[in-house]
C-alpha positions as CSV (number, residue, x, y, z in Angstrom):
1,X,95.1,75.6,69.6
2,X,93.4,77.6,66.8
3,X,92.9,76.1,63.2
4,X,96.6,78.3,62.5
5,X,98.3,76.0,65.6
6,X,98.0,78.9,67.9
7,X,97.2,79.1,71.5
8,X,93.4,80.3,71.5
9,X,92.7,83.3,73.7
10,X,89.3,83.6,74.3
11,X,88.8,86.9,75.5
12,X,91.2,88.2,73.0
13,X,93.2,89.8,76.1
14,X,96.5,89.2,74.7
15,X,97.1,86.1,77.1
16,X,96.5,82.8,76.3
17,X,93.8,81.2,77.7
18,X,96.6,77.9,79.3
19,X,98.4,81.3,80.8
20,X,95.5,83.3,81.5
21,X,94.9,83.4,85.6
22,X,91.9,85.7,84.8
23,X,89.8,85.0,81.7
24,X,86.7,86.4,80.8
25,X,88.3,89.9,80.9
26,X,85.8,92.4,78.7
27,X,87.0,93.5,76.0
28,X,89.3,96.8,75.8
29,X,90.1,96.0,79.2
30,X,94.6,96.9,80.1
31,X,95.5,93.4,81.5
32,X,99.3,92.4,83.2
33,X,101.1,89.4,82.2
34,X,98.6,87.1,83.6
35,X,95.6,88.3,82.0
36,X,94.1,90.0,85.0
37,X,93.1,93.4,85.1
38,X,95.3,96.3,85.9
39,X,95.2,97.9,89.3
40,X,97.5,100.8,89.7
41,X,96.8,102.3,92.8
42,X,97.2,98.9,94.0
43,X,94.1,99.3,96.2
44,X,92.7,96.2,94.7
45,X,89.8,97.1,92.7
46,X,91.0,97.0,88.9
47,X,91.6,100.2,86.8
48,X,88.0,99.7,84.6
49,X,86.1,99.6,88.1
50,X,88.2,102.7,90.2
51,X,86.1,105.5,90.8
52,X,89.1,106.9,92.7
53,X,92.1,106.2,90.9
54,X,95.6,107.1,92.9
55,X,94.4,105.9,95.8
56,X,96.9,106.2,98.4
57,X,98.8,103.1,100.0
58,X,97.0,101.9,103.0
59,X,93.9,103.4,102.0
60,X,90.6,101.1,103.2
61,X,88.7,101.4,100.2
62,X,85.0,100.2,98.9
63,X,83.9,98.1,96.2
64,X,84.2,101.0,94.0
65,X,87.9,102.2,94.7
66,X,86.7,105.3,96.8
67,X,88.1,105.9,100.1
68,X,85.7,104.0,102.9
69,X,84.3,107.6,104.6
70,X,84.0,105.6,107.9
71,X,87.6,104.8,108.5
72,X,88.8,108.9,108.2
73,X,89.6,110.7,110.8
74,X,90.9,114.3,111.7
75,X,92.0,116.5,114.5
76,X,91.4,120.2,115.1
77,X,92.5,122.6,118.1
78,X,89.5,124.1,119.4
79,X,89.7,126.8,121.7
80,X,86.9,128.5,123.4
81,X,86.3,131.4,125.8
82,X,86.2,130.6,129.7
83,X,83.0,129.2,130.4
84,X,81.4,129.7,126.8
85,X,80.6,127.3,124.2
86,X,81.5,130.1,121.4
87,X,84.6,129.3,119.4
88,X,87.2,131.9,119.7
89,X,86.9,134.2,116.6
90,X,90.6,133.6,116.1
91,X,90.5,130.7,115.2
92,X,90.8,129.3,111.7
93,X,87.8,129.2,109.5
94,X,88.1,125.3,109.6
95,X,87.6,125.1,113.2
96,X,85.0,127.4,113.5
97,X,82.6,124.9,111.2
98,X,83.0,122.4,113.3
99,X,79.4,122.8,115.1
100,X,78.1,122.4,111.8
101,X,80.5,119.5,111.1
102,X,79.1,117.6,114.5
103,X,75.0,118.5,113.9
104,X,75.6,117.0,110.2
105,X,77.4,113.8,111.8
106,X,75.4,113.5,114.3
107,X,72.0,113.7,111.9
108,X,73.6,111.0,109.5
109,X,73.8,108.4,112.0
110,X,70.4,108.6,113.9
């Protein structure tokens, strides 16, 4: 208690410290009931950390709230000409970038 009989709270969170499951929160920091940082995405880093807030459900993320790149994935329809290795010029812009996509990916990870 304070020198008024009030519960002290140290980190001036809004908690009490006897209630307070996360003290030591800086200051200006949104806290829930328990004193802990807010997380609204829910991703598990706290709002004043999230590089990438609105983070969808499910979502691996890094320390930093962004998407882990390593965990994505996507599928395009390729088609090329009978024994070619030229994309069809048909198909849609996306897919034709796809040997540039490949030589990049394949450059990051030698």
């Amino acid at each position: 208690m304070d020198k008024d009989g009030c519960p002290v709270d140290s980190d001036k969170d809004g908690v009490a410290d006897y209630l307070d499951k996360c003290p030591g929160t800086p200051a200006g920091v949104q806290v829930d009931q328990d004193g802990c940082p807010v997380d609204s995405d829910g991703d598990g880093v706290a709002d004043y950390l999230d590089k990438c807030p609105g983070t969808p459900k499910e979502t691996k993320v890094k320390a930093d709230g962004c998407p882990d790149l390593e965990t994505l994935s996507m599928s395009i329809n390729v088609q090329f000409a009978t024994g070619k290795n030229d994309i069809q010029p048909n198909m849609p812009a996306k897919s034709r970038k796809l040997p540039i996509i490949c030589r990049n990916t394949r450059r990051s990870k030698e």
